[in-house]
N, CA, C and O atoms as a DFTB+ gen file, in Angstrom:
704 C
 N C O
     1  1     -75.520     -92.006      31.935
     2  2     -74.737     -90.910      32.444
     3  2     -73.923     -90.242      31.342
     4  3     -73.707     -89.030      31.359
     5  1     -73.566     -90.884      30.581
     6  2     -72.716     -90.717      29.395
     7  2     -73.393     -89.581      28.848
     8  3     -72.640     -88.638      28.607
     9  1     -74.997     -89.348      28.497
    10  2     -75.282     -88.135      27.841
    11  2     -75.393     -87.042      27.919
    12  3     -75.898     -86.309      27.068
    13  1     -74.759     -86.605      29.377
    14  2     -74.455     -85.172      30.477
    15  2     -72.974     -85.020      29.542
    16  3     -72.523     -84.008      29.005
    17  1     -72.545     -86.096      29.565
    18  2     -70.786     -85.530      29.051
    19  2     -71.115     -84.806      27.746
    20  3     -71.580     -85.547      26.880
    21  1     -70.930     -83.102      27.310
    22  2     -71.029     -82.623      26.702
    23  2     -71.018     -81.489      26.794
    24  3     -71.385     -81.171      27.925
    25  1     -70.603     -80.012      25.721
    26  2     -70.679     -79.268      25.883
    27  2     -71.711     -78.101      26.603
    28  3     -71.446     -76.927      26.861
    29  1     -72.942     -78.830      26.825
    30  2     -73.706     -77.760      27.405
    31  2     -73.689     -78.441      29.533
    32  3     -74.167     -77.925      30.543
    33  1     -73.174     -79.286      29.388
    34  2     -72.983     -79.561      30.544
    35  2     -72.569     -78.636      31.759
    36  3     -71.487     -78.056      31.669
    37  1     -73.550     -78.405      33.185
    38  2     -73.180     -77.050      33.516
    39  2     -72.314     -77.393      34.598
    40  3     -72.104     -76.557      35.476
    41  1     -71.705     -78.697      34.647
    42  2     -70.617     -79.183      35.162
    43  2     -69.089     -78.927      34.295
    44  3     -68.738     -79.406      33.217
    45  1     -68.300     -77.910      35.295
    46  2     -66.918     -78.210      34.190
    47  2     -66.556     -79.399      34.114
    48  3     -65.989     -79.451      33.023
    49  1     -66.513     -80.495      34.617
    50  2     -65.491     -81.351      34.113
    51  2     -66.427     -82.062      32.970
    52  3     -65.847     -82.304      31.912
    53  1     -67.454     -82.329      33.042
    54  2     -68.407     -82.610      32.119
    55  2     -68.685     -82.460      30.715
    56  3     -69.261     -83.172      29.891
    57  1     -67.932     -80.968      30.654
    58  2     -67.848     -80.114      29.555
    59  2     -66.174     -80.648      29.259
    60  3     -65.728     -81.151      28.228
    61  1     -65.463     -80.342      30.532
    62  2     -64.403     -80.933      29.682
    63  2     -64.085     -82.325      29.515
    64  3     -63.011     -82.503      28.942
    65  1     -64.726     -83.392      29.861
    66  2     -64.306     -84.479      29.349
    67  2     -65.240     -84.324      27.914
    68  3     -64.865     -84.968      26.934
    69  1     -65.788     -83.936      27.866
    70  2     -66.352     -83.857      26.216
    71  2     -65.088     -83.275      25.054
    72  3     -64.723     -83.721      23.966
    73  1     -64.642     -82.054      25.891
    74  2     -63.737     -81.048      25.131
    75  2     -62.446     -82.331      24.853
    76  3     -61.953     -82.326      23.726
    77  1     -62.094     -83.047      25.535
    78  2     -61.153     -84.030      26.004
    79  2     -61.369     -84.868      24.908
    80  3     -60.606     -84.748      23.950
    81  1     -62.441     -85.854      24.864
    82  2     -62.647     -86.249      24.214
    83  2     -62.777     -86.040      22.670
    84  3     -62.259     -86.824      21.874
    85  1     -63.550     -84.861      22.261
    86  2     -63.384     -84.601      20.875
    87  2     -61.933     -84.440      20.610
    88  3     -61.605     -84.836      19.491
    89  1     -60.840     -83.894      21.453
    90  2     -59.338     -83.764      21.267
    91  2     -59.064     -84.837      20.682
    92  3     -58.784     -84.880      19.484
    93  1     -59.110     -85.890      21.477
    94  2     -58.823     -87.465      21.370
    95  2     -59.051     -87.407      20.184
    96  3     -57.984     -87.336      19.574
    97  1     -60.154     -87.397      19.342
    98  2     -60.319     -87.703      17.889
    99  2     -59.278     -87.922      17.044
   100  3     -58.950     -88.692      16.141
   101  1     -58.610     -86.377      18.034
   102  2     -57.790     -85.860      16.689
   103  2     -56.657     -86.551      15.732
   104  3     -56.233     -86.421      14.584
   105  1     -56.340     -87.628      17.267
   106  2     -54.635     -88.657      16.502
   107  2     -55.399     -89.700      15.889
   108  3     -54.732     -90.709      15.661
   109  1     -56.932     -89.768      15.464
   110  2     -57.312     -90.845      15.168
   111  2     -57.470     -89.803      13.424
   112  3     -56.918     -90.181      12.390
   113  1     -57.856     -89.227      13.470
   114  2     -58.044     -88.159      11.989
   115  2     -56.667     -87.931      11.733
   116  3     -56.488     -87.324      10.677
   117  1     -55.451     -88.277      12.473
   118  2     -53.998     -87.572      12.186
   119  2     -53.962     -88.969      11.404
   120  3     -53.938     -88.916      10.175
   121  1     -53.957     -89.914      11.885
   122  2     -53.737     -91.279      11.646
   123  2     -53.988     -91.622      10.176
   124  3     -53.271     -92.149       9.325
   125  1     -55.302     -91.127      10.156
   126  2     -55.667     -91.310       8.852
   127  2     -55.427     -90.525       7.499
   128  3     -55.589     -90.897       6.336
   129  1     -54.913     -89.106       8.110
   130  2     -54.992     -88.392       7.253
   131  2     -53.249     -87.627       7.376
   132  3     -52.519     -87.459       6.399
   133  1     -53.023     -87.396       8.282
   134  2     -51.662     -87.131       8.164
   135  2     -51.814     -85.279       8.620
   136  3     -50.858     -84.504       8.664
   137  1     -53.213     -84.934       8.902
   138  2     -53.500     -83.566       9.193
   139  2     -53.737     -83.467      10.867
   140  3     -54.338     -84.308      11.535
   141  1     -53.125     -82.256      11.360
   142  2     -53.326     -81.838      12.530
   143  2     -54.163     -80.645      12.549
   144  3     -53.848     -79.585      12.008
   145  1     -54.960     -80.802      13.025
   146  2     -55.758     -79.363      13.126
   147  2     -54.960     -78.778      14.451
   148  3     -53.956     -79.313      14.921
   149  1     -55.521     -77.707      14.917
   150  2     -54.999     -77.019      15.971
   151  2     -55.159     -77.774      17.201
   152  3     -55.962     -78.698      17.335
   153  1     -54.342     -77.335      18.118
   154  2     -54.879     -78.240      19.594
   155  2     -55.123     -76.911      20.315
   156  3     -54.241     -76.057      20.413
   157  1     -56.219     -76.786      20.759
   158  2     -56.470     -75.869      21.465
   159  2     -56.417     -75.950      23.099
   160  3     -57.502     -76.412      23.452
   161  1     -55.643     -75.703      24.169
   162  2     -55.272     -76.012      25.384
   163  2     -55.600     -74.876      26.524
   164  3     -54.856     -73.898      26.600
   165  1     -56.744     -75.015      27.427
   166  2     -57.158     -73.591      28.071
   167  2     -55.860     -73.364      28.956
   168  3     -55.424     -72.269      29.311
   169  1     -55.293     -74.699      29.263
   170  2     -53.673     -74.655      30.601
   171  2     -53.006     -73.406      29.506
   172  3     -53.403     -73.370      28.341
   173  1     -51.950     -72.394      30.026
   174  2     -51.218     -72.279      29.605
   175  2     -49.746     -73.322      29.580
   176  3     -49.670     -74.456      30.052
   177  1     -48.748     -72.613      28.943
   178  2     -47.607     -73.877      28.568
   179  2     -47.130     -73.970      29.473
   180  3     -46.721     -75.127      29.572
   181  1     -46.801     -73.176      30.639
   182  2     -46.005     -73.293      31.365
   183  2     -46.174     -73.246      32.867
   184  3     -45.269     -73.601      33.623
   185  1     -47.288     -72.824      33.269
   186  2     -48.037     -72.284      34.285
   187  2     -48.746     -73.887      34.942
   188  3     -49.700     -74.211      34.234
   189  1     -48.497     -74.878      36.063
   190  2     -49.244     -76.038      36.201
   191  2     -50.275     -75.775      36.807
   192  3     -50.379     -74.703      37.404
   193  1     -51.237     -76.663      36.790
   194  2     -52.724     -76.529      36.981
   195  2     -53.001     -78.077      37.309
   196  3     -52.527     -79.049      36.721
   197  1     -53.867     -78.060      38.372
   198  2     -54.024     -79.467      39.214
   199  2     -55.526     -79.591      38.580
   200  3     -56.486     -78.879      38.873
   201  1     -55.497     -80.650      37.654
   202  2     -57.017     -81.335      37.045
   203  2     -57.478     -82.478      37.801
   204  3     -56.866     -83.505      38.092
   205  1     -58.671     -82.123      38.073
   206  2     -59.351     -83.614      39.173
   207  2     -59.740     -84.546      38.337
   208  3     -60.253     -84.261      37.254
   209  1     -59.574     -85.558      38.672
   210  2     -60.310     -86.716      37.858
   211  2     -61.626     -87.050      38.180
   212  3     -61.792     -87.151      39.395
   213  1     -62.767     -87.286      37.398
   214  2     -64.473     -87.500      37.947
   215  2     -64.273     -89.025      38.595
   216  3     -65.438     -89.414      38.671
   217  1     -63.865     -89.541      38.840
   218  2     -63.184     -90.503      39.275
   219  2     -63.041     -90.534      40.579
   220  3     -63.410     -91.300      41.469
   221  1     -62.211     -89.196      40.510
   222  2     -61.614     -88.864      42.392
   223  2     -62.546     -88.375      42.857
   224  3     -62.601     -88.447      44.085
   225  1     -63.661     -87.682      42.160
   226  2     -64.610     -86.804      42.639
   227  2     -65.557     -87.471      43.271
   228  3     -66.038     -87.118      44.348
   229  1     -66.053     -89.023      42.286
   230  2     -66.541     -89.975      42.981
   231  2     -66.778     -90.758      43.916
   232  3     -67.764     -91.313      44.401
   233  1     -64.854     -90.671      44.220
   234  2     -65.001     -91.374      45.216
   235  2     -64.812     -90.865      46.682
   236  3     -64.839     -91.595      47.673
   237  1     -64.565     -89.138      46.686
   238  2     -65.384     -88.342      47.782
   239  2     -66.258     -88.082      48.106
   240  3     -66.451     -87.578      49.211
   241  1     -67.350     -88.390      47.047
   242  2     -68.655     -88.395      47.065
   243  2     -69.367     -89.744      47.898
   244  3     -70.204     -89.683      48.799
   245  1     -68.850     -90.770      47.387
   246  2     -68.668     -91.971      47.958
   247  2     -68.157     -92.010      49.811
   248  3     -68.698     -92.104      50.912
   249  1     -67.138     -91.904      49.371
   250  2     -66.695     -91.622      51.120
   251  2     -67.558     -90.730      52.190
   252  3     -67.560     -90.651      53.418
   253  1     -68.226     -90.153      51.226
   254  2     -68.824     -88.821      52.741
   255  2     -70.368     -89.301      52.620
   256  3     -71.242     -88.701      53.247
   257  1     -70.618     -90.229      51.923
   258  2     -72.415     -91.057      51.740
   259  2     -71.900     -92.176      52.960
   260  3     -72.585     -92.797      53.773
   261  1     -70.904     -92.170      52.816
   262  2     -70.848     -93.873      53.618
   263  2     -70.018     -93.822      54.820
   264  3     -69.347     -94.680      55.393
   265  1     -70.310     -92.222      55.113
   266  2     -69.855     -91.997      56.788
   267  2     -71.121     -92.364      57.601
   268  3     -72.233     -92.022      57.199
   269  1     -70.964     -92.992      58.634
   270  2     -71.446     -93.043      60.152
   271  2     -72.496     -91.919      60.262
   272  3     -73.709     -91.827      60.075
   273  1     -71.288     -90.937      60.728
   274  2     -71.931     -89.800      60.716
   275  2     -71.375     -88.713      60.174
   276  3     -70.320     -88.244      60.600
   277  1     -72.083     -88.183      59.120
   278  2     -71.476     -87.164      58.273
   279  2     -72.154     -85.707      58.303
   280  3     -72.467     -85.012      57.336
   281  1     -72.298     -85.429      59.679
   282  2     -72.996     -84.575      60.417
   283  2     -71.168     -82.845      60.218
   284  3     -71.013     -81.681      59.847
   285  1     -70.395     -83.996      60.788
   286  2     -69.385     -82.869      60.405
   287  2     -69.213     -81.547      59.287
   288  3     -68.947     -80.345      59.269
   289  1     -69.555     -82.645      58.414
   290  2     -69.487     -82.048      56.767
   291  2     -70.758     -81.488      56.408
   292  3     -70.818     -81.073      55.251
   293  1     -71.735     -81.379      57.076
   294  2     -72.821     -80.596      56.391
   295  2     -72.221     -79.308      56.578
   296  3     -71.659     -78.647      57.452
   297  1     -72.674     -79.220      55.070
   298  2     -72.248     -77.163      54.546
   299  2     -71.543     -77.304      54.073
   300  3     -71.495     -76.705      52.999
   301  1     -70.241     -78.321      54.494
   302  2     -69.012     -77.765      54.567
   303  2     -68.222     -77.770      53.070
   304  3     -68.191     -78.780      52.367
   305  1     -67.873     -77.065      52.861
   306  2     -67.010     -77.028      51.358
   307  2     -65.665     -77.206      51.586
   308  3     -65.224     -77.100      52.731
   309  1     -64.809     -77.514      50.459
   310  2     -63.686     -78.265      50.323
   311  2     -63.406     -78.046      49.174
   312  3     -64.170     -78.142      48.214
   313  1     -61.895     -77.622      49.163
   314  2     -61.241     -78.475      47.576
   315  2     -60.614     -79.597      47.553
   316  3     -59.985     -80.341      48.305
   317  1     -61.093     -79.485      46.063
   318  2     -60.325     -80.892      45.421
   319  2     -59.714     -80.890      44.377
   320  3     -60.231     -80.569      43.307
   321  1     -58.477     -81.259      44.523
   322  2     -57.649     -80.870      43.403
   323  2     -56.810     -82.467      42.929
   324  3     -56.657     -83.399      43.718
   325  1     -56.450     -82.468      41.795
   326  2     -56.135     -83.891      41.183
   327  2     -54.655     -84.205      42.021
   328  3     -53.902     -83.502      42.695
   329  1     -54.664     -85.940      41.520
   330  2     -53.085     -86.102      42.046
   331  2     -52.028     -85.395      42.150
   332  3     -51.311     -85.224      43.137
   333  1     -51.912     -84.839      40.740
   334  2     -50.515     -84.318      40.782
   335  2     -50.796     -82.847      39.627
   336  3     -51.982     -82.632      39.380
   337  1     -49.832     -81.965      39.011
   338  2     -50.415     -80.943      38.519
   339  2     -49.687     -80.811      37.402
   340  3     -48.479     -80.961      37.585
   341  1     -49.985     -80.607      36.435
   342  2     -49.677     -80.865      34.818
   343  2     -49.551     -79.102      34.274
   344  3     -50.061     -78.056      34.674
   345  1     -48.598     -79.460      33.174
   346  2     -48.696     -77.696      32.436
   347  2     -49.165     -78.119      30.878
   348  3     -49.014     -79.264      30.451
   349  1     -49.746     -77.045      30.103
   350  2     -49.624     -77.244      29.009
   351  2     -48.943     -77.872      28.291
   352  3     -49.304     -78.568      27.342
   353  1     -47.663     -77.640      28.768
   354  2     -46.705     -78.305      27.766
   355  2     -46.567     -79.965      28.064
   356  3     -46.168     -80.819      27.273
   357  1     -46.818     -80.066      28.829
   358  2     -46.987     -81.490      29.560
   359  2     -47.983     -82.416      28.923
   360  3     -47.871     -83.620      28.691
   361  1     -48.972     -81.603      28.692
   362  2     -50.475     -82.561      27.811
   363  2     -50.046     -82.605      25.812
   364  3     -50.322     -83.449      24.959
   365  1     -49.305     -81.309      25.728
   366  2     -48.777     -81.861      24.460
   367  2     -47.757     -82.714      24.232
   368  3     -47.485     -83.097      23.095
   369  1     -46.944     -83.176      25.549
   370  2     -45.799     -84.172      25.203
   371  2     -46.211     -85.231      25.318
   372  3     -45.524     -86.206      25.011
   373  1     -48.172     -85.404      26.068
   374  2     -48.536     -86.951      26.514
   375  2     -49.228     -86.811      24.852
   376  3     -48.868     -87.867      24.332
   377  1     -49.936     -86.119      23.925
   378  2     -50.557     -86.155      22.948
   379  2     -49.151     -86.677      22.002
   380  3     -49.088     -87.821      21.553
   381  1     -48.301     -85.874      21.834
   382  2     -47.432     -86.278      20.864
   383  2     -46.575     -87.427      21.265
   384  3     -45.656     -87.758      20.515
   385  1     -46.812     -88.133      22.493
   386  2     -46.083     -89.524      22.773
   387  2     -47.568     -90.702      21.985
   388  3     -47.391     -91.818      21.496
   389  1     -49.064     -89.867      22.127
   390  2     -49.665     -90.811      21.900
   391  2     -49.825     -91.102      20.294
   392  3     -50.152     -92.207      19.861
   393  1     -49.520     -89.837      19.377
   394  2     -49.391     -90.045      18.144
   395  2     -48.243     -90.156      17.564
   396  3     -48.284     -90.129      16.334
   397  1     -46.948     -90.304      18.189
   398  2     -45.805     -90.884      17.684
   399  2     -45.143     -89.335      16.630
   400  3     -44.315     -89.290      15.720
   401  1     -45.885     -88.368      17.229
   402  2     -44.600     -87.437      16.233
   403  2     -44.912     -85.884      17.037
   404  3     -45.475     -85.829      18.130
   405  1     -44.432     -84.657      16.269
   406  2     -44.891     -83.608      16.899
   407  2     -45.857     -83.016      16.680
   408  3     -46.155     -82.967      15.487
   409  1     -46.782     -82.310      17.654
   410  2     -47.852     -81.305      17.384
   411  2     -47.688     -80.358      16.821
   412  3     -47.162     -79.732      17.741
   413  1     -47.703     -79.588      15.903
   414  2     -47.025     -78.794      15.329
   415  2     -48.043     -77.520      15.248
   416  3     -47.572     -76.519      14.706
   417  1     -49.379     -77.444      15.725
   418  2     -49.803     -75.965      15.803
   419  2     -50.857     -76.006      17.355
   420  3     -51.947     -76.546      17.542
   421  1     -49.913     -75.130      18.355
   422  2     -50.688     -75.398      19.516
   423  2     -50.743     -74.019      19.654
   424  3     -49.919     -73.155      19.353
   425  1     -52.434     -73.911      20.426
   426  2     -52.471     -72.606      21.096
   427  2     -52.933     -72.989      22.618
   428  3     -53.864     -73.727      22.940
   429  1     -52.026     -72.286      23.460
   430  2     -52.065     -72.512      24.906
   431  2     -53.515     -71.224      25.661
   432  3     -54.106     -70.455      24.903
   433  1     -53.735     -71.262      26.794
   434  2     -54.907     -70.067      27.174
   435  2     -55.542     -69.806      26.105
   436  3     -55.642     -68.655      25.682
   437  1     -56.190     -71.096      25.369
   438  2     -57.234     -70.953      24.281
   439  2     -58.718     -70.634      25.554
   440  3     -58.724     -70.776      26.776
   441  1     -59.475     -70.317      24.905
   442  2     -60.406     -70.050      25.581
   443  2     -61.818     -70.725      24.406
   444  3     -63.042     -70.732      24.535
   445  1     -61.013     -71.160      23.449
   446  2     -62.127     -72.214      22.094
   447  2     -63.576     -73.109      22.883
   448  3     -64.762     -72.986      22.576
   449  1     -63.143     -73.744      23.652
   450  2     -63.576     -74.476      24.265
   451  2     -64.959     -74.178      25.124
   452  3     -65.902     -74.949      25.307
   453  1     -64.777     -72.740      25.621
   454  2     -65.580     -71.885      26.380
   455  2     -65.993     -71.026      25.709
   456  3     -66.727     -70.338      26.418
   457  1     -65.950     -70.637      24.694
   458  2     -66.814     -70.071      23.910
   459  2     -67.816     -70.774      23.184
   460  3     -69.007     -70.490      23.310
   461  1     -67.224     -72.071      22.104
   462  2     -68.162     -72.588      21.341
   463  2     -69.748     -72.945      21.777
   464  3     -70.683     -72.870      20.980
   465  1     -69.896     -73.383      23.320
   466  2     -71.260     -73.673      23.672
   467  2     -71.910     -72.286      23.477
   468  3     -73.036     -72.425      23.000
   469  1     -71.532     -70.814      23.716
   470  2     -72.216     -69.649      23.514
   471  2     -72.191     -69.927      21.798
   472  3     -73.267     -70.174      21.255
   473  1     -71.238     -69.888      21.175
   474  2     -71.565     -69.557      19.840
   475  2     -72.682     -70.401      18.929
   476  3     -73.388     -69.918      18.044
   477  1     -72.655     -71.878      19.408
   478  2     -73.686     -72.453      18.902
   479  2     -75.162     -72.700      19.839
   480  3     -75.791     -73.758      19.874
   481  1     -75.564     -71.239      20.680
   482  2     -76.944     -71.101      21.260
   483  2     -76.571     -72.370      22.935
   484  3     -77.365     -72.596      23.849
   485  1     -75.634     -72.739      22.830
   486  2     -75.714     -74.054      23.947
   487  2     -76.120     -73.397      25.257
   488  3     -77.000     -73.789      26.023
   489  1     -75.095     -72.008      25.428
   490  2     -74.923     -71.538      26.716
   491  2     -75.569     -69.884      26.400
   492  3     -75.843     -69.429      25.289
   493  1     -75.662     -69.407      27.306
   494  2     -76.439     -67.754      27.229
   495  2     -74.697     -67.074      27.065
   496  3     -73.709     -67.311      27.761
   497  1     -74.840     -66.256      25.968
   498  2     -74.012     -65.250      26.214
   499  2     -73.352     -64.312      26.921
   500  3     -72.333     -63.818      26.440
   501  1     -73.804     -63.935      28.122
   502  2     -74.009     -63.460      29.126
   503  2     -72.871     -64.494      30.314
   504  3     -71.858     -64.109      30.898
   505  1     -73.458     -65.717      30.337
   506  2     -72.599     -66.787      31.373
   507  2     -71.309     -66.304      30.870
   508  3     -70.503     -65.779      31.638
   509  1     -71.121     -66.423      29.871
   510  2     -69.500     -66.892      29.169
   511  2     -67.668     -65.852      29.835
   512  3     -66.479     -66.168      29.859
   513  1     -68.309     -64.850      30.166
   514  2     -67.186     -63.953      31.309
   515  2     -67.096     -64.499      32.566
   516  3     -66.017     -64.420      33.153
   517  1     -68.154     -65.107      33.152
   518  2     -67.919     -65.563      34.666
   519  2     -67.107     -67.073      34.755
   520  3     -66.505     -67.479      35.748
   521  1     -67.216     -67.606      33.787
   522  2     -66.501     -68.859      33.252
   523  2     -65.151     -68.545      32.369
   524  3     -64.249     -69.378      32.452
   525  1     -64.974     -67.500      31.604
   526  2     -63.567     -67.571      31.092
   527  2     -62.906     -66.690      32.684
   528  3     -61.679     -66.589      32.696
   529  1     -63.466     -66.247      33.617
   530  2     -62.675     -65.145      35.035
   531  2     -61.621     -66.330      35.462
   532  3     -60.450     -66.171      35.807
   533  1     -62.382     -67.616      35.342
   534  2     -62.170     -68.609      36.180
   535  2     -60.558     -68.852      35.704
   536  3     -59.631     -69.103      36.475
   537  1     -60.459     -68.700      34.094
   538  2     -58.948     -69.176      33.041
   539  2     -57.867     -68.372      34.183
   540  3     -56.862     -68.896      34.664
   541  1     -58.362     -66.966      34.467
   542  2     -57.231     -66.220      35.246
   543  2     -56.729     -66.582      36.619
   544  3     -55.570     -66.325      36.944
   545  1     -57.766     -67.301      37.610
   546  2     -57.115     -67.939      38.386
   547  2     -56.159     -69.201      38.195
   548  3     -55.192     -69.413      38.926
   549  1     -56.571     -70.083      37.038
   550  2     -55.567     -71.306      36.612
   551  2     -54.393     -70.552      35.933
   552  3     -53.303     -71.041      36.231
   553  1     -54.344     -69.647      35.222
   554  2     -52.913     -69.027      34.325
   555  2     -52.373     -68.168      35.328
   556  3     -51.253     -67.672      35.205
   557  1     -53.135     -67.956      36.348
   558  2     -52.214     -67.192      37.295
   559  2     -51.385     -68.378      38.122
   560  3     -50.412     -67.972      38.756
   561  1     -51.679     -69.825      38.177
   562  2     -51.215     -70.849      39.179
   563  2     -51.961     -70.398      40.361
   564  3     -51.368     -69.702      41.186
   565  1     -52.713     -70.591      40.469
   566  2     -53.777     -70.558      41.773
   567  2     -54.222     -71.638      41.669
   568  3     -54.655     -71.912      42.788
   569  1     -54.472     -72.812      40.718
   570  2     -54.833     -74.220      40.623
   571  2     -54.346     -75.491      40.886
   572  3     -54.659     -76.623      40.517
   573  1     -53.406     -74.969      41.697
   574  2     -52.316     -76.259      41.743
   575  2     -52.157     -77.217      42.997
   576  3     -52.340     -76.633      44.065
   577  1     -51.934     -78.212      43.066
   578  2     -52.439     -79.113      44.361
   579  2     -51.241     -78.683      45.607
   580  3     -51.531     -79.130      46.717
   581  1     -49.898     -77.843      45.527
   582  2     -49.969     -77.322      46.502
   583  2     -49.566     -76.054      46.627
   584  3     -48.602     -75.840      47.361
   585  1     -50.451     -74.539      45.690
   586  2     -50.639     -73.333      45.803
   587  2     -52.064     -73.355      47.147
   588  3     -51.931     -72.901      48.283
   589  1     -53.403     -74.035      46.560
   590  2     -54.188     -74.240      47.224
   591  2     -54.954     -76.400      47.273
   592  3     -55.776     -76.988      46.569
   593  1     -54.306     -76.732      48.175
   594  2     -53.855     -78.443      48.112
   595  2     -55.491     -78.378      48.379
   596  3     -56.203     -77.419      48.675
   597  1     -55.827     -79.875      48.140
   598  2     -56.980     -80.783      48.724
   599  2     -57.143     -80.577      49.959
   600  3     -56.181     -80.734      50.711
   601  1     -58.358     -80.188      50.444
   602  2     -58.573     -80.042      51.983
   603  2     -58.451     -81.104      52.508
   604  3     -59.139     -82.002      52.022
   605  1     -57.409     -81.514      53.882
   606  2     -57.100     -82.152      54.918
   607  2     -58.062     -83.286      55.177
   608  3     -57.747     -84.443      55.456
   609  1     -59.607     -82.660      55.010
   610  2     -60.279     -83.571      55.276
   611  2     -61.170     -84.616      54.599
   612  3     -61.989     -85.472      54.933
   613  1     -60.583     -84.103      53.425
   614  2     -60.673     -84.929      51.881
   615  2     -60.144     -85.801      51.922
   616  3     -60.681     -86.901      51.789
   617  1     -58.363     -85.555      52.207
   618  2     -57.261     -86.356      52.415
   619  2     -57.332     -87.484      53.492
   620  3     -56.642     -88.495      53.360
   621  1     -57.923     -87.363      54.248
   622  2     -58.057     -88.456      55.036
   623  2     -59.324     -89.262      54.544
   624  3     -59.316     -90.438      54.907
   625  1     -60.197     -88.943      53.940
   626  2     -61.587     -89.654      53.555
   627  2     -61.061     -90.287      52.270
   628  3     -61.212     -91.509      52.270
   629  1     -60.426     -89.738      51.061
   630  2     -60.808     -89.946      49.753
   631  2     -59.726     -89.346      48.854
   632  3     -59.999     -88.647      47.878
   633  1     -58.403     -89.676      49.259
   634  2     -57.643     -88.678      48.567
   635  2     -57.033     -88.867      47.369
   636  3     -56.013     -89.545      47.240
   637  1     -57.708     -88.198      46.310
   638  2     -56.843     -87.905      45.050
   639  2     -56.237     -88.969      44.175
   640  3     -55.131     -89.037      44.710
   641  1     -56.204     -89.870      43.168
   642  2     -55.373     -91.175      43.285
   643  2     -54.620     -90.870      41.512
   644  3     -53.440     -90.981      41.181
   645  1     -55.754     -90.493      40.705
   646  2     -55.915     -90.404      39.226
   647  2     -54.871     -89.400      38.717
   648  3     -55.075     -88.192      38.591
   649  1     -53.784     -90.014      38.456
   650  2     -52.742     -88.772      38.017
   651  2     -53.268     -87.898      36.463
   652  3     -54.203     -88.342      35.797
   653  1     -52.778     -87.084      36.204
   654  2     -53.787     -86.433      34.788
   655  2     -53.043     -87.279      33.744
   656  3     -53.880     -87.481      32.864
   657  1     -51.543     -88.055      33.294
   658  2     -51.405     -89.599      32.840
   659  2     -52.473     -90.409      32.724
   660  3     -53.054     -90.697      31.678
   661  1     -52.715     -90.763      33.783
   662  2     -53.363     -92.066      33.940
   663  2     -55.158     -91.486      33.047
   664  3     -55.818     -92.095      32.205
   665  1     -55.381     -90.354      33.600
   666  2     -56.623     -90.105      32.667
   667  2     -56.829     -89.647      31.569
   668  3     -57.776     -89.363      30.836
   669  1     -55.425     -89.620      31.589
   670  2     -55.108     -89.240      29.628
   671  2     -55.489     -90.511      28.913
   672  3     -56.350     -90.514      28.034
   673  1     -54.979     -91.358      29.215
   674  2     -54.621     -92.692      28.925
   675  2     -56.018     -93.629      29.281
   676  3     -56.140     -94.605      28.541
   677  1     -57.172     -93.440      30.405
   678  2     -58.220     -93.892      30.637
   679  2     -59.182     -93.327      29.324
   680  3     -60.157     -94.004      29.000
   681  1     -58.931     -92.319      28.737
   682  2     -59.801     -91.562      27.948
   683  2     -59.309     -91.708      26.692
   684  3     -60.162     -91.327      25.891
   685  1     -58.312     -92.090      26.150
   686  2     -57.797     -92.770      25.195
   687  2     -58.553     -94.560      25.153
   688  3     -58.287     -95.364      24.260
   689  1     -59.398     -94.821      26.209
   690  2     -59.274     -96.072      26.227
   691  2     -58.588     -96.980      26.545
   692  3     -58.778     -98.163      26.263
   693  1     -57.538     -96.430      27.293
   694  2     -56.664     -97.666      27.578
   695  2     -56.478     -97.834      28.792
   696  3     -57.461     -97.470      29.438
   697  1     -55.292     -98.399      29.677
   698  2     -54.777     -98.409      30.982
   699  2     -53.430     -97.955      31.326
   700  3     -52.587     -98.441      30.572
   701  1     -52.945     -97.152      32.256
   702  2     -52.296     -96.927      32.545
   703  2     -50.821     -97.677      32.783
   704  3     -49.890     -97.058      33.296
């Protein structure tokens, strides 16, 4: 499963646990070298945005395989939005708690991330506007678990558990 996680992945979170991951690198290259490259962050700084964990996603996926009868839910769509809802500035205070000093060159509503698969042939040129439209609903706060919460009936099946902490910290390798 591991070799979907990557930039051409036509799953966002897929793409971004890759994007996530190469981040991660970075306190390991700081470590060694004492250099920060840029952190590039699609959240803006201030604006929160509710990130799901593939985790939580799982285990709605899980829950609605292992209904009785899950006759209800055919068709039916739903959101899902993570535990709790994080801002930019929030993921640089969990990065700079994890490398012990400050970040010192951040760009917030980067859009780096969503471009590079077009620039290196990954993605069609063409996709790449219908996927950055998406940045304007999260920087507007339209992403947040309660602007538009987890549907009701999520919440009773499978709700939400993975705070964006705890999967900071799962993706670092460690435990919460």
């Amino acid at each position: 499963m591991l070799e979907f996680i990557g930039p051409a992945n036509p799953v966002f979170y897929g793409r971004a646990h890759w994007a996530v991951e190469n981040l991660l690198h970075q306190p390991e290259k700081f470590r060694e070298t004492s250099r920060q490259d840029r952190l590039d962050l699609v959240p803006a700084a201030d604006v929160p945005v509710s990130l799901i964990d593939p985790a939580d996603i799982g285990r709605v996926a899980s829950a609605l395989l292992a209904l009785e009868d899950p006759t209800p839910h055919n068709k039916a769509m739903y959101v899902l939005r993570g535990a709790d809802d994080v801002t930019g500035r929030d993921i640089v205070a969990m990065v700079e708690e994890e490398i012990g000093t400050e970040v010192s060159n951040v760009e917030f509503k980067s859009t780096a991330m969503i471009d590079a698969p077009a620039t290196h042939g990954i993605y069609p040129e063409r996709s790449i506007p219908s996927i950055r439209a998406d940045c304007d609903f999260v920087w507007a706060g339209h992403c947040t678990s309660y602007g538009t919460p987890t549907a009701k009936e999520i919440l009773s099946l499978a709700p939400p558990k993975v705070t964006a902490r705890e999967s900071f910290k799962l993706l670092l390798g460690g435990t919460e």
